[in-house]
PDB file of N, CA, C and O in Angstrom:
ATOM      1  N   UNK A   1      90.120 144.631 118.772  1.00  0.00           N
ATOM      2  CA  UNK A   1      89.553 143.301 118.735  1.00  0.00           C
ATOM      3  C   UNK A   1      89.034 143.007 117.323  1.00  0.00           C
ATOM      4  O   UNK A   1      88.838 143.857 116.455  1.00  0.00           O
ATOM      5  N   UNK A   2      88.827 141.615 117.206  1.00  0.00           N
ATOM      6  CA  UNK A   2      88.260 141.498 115.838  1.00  0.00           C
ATOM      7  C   UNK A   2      87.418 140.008 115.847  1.00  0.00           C
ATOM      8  O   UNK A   2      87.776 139.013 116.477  1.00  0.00           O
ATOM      9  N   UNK A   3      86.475 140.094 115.174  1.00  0.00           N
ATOM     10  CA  UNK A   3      85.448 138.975 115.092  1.00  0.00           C
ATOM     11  C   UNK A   3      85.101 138.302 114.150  1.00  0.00           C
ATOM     12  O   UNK A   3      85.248 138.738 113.008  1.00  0.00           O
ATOM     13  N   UNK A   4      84.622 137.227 114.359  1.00  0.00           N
ATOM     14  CA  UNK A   4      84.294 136.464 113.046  1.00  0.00           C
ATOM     15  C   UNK A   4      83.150 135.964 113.098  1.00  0.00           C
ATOM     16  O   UNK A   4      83.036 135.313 114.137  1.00  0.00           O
ATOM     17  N   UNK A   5      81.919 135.946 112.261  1.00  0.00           N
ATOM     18  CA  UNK A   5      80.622 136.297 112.300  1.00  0.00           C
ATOM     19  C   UNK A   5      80.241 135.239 111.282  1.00  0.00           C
ATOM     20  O   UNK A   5      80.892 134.562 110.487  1.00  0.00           O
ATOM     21  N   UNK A   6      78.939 135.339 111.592  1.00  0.00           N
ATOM     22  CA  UNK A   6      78.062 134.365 111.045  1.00  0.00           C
ATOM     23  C   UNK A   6      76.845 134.803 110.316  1.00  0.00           C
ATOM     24  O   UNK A   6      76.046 134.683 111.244  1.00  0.00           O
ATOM     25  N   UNK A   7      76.271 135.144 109.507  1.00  0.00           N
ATOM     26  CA  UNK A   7      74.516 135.919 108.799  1.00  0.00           C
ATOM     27  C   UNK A   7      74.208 135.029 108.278  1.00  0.00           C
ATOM     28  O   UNK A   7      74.878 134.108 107.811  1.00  0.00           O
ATOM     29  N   UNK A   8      72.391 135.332 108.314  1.00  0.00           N
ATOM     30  CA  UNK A   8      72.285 134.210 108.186  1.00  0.00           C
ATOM     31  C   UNK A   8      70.723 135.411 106.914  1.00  0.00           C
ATOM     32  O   UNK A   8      70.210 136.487 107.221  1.00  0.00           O
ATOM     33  N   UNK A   9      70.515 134.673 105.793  1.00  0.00           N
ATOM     34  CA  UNK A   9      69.728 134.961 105.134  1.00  0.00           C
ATOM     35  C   UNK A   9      68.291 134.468 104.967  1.00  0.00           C
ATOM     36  O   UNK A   9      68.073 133.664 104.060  1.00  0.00           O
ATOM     37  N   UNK A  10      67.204 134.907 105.821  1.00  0.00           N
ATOM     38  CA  UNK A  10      65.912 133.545 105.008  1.00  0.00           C
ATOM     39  C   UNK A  10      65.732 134.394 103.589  1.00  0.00           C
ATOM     40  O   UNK A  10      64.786 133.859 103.009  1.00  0.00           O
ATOM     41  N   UNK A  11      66.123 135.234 102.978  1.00  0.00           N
ATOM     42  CA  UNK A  11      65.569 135.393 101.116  1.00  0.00           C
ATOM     43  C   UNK A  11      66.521 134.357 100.432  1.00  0.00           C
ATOM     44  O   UNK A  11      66.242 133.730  99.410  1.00  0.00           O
ATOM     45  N   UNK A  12      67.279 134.299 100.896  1.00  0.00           N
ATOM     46  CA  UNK A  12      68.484 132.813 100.203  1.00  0.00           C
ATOM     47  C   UNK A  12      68.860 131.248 100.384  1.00  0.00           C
ATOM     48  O   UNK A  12      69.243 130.262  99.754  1.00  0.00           O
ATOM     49  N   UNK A  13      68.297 131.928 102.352  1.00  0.00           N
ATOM     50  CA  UNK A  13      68.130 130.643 102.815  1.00  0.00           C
ATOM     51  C   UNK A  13      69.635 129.965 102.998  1.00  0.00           C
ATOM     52  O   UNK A  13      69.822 128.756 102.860  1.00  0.00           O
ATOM     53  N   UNK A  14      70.618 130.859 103.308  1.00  0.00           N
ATOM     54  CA  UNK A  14      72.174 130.724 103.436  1.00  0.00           C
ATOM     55  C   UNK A  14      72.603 131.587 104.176  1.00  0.00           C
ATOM     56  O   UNK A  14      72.114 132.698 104.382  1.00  0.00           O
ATOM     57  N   UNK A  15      74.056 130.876 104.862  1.00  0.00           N
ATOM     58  CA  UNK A  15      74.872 131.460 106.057  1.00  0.00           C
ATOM     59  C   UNK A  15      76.061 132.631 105.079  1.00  0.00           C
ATOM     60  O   UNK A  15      76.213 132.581 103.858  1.00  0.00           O
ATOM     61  N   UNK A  16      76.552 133.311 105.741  1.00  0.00           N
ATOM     62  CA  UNK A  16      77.723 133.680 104.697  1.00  0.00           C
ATOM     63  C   UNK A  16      78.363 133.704 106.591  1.00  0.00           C
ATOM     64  O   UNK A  16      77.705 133.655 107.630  1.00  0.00           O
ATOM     65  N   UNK A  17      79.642 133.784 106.404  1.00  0.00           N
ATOM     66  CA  UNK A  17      80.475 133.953 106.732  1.00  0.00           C
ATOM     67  C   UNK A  17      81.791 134.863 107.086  1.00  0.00           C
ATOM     68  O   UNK A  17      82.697 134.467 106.352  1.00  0.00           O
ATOM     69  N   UNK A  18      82.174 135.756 107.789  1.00  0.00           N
ATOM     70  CA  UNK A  18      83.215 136.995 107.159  1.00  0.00           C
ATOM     71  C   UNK A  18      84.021 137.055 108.835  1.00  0.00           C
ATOM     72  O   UNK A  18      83.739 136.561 109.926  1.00  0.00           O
ATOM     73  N   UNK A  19      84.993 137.822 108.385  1.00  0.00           N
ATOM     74  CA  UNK A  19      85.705 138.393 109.561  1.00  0.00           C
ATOM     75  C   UNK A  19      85.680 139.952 109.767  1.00  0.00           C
ATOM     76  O   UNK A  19      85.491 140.726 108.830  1.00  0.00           O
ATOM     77  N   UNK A  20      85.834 140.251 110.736  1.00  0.00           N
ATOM     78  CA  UNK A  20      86.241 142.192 110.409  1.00  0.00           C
ATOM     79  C   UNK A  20      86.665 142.726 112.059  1.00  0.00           C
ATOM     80  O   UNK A  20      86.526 141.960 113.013  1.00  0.00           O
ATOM     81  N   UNK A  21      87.088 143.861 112.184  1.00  0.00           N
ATOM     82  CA  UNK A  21      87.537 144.308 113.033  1.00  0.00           C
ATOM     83  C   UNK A  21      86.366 145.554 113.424  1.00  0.00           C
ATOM     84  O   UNK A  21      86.634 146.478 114.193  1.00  0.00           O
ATOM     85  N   UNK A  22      84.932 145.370 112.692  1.00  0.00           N
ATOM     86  CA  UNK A  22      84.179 146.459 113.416  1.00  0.00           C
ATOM     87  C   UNK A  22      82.850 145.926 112.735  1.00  0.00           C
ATOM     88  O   UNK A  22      82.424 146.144 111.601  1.00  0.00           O
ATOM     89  N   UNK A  23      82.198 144.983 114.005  1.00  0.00           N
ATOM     90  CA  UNK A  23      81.451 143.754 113.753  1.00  0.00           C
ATOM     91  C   UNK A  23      79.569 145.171 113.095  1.00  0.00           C
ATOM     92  O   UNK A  23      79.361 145.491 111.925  1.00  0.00           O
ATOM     93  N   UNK A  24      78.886 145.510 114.032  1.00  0.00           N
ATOM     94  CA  UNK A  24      78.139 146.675 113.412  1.00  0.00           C
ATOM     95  C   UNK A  24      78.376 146.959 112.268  1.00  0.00           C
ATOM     96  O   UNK A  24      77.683 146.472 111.374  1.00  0.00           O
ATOM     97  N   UNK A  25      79.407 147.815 111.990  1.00  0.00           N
ATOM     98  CA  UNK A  25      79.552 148.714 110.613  1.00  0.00           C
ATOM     99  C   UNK A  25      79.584 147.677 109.813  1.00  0.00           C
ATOM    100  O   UNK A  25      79.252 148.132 108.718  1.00  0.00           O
ATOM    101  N   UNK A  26      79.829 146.309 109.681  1.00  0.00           N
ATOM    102  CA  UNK A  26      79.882 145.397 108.511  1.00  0.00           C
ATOM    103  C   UNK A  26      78.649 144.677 108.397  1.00  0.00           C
ATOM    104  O   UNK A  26      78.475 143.951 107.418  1.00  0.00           O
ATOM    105  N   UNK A  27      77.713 144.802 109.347  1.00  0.00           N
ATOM    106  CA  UNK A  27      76.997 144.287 109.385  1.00  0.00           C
ATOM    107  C   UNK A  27      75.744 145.188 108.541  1.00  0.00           C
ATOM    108  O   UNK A  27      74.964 144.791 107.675  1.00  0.00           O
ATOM    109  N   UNK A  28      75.905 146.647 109.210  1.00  0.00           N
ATOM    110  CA  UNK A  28      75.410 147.680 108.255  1.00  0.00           C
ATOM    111  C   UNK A  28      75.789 147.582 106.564  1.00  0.00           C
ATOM    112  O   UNK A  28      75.092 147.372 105.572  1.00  0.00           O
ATOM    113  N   UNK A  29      77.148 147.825 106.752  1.00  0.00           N
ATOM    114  CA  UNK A  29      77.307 147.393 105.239  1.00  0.00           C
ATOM    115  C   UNK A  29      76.887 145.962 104.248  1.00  0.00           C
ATOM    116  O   UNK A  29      76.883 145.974 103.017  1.00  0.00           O
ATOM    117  N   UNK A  30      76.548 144.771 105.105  1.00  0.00           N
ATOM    118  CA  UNK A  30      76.032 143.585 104.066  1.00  0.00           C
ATOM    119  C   UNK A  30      74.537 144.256 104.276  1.00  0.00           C
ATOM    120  O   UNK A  30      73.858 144.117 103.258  1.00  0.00           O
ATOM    121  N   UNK A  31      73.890 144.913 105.288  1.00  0.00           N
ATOM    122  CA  UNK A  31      72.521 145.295 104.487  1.00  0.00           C
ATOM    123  C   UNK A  31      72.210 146.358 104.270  1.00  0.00           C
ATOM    124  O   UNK A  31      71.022 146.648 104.411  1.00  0.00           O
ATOM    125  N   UNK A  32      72.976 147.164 103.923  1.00  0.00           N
ATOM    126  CA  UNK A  32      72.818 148.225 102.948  1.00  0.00           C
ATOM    127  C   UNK A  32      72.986 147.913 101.064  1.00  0.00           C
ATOM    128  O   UNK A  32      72.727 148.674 100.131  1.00  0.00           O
ATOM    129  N   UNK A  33      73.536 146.440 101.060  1.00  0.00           N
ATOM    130  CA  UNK A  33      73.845 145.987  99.575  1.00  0.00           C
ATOM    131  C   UNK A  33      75.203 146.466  99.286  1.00  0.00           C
ATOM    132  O   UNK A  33      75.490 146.777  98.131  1.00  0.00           O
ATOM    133  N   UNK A  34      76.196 146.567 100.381  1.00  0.00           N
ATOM    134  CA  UNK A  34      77.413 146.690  99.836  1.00  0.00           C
ATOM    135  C   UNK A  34      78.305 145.854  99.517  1.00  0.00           C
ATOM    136  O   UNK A  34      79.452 146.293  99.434  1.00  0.00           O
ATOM    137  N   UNK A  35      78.059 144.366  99.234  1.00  0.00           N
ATOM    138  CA  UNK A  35      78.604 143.415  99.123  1.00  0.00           C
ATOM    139  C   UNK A  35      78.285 142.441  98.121  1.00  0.00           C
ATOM    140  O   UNK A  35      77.114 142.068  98.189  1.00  0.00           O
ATOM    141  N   UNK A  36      79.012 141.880  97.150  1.00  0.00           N
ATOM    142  CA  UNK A  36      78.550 141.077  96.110  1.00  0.00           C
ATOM    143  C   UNK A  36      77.992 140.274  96.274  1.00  0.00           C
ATOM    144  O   UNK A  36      76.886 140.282  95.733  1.00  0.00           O
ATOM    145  N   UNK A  37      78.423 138.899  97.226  1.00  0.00           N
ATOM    146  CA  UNK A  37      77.544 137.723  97.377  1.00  0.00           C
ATOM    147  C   UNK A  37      76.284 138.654  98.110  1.00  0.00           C
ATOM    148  O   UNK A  37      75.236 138.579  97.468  1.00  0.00           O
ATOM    149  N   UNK A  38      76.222 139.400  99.181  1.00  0.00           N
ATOM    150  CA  UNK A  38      75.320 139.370 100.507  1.00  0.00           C
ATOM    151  C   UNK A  38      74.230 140.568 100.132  1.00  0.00           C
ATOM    152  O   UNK A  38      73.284 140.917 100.838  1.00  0.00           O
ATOM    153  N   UNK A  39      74.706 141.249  98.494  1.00  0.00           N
ATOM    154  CA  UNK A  39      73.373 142.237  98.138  1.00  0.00           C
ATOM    155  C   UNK A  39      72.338 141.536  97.917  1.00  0.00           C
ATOM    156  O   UNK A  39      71.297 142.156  98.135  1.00  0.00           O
ATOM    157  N   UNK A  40      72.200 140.414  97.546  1.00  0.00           N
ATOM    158  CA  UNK A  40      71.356 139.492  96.970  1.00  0.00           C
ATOM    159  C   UNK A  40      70.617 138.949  98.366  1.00  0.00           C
ATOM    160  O   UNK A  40      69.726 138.121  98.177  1.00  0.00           O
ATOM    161  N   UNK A  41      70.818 139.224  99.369  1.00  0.00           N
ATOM    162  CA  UNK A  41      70.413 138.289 100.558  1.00  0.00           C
ATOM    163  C   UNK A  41      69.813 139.558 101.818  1.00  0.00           C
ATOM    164  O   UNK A  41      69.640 139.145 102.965  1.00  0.00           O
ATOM    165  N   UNK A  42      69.610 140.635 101.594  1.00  0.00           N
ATOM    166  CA  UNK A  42      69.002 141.524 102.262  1.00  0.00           C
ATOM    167  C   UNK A  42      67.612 141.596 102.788  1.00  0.00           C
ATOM    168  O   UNK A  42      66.775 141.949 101.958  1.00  0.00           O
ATOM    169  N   UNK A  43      67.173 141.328 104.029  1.00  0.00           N
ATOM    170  CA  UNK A  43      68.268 141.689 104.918  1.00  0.00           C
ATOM    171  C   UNK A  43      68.878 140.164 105.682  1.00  0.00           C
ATOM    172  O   UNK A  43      68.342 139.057 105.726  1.00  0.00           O
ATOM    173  N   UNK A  44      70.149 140.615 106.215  1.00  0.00           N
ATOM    174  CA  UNK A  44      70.757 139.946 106.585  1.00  0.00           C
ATOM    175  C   UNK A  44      70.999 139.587 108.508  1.00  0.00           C
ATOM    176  O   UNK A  44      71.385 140.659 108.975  1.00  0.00           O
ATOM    177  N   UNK A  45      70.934 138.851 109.307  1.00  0.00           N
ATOM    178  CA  UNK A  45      70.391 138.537 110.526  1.00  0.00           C
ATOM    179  C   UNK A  45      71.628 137.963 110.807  1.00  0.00           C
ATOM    180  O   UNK A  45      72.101 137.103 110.063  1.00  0.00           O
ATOM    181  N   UNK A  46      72.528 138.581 112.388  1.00  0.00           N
ATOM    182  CA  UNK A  46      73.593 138.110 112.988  1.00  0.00           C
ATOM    183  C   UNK A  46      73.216 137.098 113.631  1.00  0.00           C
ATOM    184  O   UNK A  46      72.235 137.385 114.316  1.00  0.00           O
ATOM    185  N   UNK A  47      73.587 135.851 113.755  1.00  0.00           N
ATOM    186  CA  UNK A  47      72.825 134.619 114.501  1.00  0.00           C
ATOM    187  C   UNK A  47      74.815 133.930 115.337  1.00  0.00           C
ATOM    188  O   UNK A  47      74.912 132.884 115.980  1.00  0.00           O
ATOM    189  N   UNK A  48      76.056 134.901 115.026  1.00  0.00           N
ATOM    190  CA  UNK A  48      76.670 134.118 115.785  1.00  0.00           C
ATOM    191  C   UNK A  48      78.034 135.344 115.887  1.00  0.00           C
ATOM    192  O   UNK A  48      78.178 136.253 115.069  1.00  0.00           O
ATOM    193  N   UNK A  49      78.538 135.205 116.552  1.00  0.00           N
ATOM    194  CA  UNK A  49      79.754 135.800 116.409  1.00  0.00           C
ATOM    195  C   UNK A  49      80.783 134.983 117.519  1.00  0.00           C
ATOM    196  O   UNK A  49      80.405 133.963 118.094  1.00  0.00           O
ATOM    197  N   UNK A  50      82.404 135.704 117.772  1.00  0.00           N
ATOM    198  CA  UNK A  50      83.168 135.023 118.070  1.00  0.00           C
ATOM    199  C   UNK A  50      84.200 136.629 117.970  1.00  0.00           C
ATOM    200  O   UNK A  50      84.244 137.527 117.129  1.00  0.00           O
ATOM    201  N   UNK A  51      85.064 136.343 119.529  1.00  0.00           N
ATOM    202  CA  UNK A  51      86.099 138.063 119.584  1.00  0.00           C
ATOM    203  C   UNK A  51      86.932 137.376 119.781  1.00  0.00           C
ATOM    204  O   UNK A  51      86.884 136.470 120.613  1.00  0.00           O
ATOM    205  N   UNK A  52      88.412 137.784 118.680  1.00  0.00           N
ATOM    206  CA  UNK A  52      89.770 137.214 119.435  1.00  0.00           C
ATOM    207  C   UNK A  52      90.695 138.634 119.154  1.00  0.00           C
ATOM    208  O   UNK A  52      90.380 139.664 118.558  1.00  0.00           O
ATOM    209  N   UNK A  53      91.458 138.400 119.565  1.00  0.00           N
ATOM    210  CA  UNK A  53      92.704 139.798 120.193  1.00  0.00           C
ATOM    211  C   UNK A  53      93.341 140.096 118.683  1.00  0.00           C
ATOM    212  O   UNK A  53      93.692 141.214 118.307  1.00  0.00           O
ATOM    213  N   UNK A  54      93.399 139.205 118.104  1.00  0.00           N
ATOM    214  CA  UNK A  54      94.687 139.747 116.151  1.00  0.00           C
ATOM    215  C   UNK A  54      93.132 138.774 115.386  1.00  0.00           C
ATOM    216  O   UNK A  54      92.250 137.929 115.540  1.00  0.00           O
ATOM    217  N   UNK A  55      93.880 139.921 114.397  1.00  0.00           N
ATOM    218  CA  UNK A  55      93.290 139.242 113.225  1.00  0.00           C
ATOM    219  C   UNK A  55      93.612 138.338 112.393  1.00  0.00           C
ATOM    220  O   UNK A  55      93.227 138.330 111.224  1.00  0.00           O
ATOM    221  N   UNK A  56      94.260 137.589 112.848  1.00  0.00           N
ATOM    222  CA  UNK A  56      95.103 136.511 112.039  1.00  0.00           C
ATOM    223  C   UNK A  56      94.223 135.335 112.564  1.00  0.00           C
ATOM    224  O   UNK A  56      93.872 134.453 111.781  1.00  0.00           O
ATOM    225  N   UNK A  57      93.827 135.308 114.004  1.00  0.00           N
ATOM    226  CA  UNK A  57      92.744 134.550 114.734  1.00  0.00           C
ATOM    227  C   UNK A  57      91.781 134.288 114.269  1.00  0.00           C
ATOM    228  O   UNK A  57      91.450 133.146 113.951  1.00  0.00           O
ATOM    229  N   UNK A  58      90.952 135.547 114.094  1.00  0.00           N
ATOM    230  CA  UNK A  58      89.568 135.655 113.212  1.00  0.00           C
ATOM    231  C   UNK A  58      89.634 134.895 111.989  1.00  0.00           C
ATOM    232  O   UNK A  58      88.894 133.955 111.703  1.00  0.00           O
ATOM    233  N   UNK A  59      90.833 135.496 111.087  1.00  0.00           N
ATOM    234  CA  UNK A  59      90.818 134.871 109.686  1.00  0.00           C
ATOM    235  C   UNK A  59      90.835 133.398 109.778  1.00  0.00           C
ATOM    236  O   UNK A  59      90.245 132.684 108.968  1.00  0.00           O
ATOM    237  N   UNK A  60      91.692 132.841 111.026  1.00  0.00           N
ATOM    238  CA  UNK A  60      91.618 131.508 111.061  1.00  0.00           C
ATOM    239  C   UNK A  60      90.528 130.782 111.439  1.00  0.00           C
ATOM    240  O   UNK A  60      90.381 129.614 111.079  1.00  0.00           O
ATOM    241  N   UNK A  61      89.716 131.386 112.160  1.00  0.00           N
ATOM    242  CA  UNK A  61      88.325 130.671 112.661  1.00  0.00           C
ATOM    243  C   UNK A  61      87.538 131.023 110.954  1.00  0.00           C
ATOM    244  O   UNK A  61      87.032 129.995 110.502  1.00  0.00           O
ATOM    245  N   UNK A  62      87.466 131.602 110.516  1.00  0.00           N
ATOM    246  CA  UNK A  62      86.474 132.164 109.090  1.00  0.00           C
ATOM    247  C   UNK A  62      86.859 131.172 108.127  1.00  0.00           C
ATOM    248  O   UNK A  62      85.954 130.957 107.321  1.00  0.00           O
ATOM    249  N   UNK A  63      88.126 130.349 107.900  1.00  0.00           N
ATOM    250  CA  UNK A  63      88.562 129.800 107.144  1.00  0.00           C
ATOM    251  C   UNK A  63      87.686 128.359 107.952  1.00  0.00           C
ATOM    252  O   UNK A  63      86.844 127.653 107.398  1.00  0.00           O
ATOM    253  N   UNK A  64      88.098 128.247 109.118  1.00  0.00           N
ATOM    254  CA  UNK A  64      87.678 126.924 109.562  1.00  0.00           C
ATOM    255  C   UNK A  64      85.833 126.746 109.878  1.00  0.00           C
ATOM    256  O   UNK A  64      85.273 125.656 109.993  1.00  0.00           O
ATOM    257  N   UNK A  65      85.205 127.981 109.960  1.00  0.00           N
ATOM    258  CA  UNK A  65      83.965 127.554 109.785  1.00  0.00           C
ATOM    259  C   UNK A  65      83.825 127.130 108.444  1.00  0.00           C
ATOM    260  O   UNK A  65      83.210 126.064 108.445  1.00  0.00           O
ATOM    261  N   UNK A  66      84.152 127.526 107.189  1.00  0.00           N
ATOM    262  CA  UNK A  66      83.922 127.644 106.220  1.00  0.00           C
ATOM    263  C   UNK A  66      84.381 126.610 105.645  1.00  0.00           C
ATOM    264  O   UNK A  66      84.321 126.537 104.418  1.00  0.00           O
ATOM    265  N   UNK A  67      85.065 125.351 106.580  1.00  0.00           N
ATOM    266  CA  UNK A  67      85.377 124.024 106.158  1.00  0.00           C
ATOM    267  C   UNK A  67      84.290 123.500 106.320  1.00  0.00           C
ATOM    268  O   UNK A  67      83.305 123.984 106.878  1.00  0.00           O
ATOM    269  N   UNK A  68      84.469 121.982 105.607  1.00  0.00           N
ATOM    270  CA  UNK A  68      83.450 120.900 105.737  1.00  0.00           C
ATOM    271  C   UNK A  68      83.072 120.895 107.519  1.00  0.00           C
ATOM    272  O   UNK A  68      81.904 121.197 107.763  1.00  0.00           O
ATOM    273  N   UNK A  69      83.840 120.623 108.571  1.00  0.00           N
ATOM    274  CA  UNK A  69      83.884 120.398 109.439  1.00  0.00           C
ATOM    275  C   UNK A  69      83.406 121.597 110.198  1.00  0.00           C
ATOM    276  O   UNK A  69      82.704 121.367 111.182  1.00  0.00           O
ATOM    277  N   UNK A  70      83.651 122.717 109.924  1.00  0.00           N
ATOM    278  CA  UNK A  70      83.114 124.037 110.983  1.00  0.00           C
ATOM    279  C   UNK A  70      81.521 124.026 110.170  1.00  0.00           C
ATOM    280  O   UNK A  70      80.520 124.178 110.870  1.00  0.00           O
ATOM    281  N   UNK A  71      81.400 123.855 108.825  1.00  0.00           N
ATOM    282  CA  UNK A  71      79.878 124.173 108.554  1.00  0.00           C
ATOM    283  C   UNK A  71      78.807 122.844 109.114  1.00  0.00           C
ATOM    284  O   UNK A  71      77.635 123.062 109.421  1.00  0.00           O
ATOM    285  N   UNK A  72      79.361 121.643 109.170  1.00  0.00           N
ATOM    286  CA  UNK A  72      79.044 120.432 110.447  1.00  0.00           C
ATOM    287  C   UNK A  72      78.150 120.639 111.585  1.00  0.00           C
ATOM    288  O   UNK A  72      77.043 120.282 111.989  1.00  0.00           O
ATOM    289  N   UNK A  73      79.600 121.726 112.073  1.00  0.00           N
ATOM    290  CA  UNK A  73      79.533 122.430 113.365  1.00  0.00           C
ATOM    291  C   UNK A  73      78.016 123.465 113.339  1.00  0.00           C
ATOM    292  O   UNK A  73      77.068 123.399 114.122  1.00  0.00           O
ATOM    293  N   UNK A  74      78.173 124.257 112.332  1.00  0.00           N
ATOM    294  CA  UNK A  74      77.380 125.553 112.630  1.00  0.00           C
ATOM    295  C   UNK A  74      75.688 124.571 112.301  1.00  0.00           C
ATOM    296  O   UNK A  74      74.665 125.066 112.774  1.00  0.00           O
ATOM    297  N   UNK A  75      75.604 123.465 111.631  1.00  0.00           N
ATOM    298  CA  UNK A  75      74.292 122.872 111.247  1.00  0.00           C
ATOM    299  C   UNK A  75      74.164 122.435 112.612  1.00  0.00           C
ATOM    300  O   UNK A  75      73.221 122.973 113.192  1.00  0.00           O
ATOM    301  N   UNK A  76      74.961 121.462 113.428  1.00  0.00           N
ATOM    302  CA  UNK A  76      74.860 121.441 114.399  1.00  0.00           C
ATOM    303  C   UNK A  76      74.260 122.683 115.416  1.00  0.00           C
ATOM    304  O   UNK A  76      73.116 122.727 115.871  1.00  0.00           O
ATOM    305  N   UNK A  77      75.036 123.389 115.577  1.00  0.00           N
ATOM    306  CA  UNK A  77      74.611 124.387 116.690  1.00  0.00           C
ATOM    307  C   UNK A  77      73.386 125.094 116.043  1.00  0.00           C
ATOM    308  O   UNK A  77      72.452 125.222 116.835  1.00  0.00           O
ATOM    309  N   UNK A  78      73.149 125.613 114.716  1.00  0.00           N
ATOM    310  CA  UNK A  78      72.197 126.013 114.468  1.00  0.00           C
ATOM    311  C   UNK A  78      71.093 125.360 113.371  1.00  0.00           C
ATOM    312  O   UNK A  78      70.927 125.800 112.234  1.00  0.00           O
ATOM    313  N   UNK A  79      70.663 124.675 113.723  1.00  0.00           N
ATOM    314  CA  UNK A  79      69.897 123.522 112.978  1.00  0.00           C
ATOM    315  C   UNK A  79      68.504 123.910 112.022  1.00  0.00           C
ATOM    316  O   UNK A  79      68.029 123.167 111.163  1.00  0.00           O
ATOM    317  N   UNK A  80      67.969 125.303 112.413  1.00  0.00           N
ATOM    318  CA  UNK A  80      67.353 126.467 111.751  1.00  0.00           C
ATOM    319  C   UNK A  80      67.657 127.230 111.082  1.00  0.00           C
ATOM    320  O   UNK A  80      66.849 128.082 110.713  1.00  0.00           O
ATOM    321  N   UNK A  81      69.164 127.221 110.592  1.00  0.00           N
ATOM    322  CA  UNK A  81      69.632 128.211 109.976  1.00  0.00           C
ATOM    323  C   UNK A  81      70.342 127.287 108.950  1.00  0.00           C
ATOM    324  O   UNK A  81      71.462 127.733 108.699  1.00  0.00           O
ATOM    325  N   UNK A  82      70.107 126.353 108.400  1.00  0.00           N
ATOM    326  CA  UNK A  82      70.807 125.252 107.262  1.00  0.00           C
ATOM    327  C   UNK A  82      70.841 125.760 105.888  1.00  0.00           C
ATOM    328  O   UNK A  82      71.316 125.070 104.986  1.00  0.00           O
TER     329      UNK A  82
END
C-alpha cells in the first residue's frame, strides 16, 4: 500500500505534503531532520493521510493536493492548519 500524507508544522506554520509507501518510517524521518524543506520545521504533526493500492495513485493525489485547488481543499477541511 502506499499513502499520501499531509504535516503540518506550528515552528513554520506550513503543511508539506509527500507520498511514500511506509507512512511511520517517513514520518520518523521528517523529524529526525532528514529532509531539506521539513529539517527546518521539527517537529512535524500528521494531521491527514490517504491509502491507495500503486503508487502512481498516491503520486497523483500529492500532485493534486499540492494544486491551487487540493490546497483550497485542505484550508477547507483544515482551517487550523493554514
Amino acid at each position: 500500500m502506499y499513502y499520501t500524507y499531509v504535516l503540518w508544522s506550528a515552528v513554520l506554520r506550513k503543511r508539506y505534503i509527500g507520498s511514500t509507501s511506509d507512512l511511520a518510517h517517513r514520518l520518523e524521518q521528517h523529524n529526525a531532520g532528514l529532509g531539506t524543506f521539513t529539517k527546518r520545521g521539527i517537529p512535524w504533526l500528521l494531521i491527514y493521510s490517504e491509502q491507495y493500492p500503486t503508487r502512481r495513485e498516491a503520486e497523483q493525489r500529492e500532485r493534486q493536493l499540492k494544486s491551487g485547488q487540493g490546497r483550497a481543499w485542505l484550508d477547507q477541511k483544515f482551517p487550523l492548519y493554514r
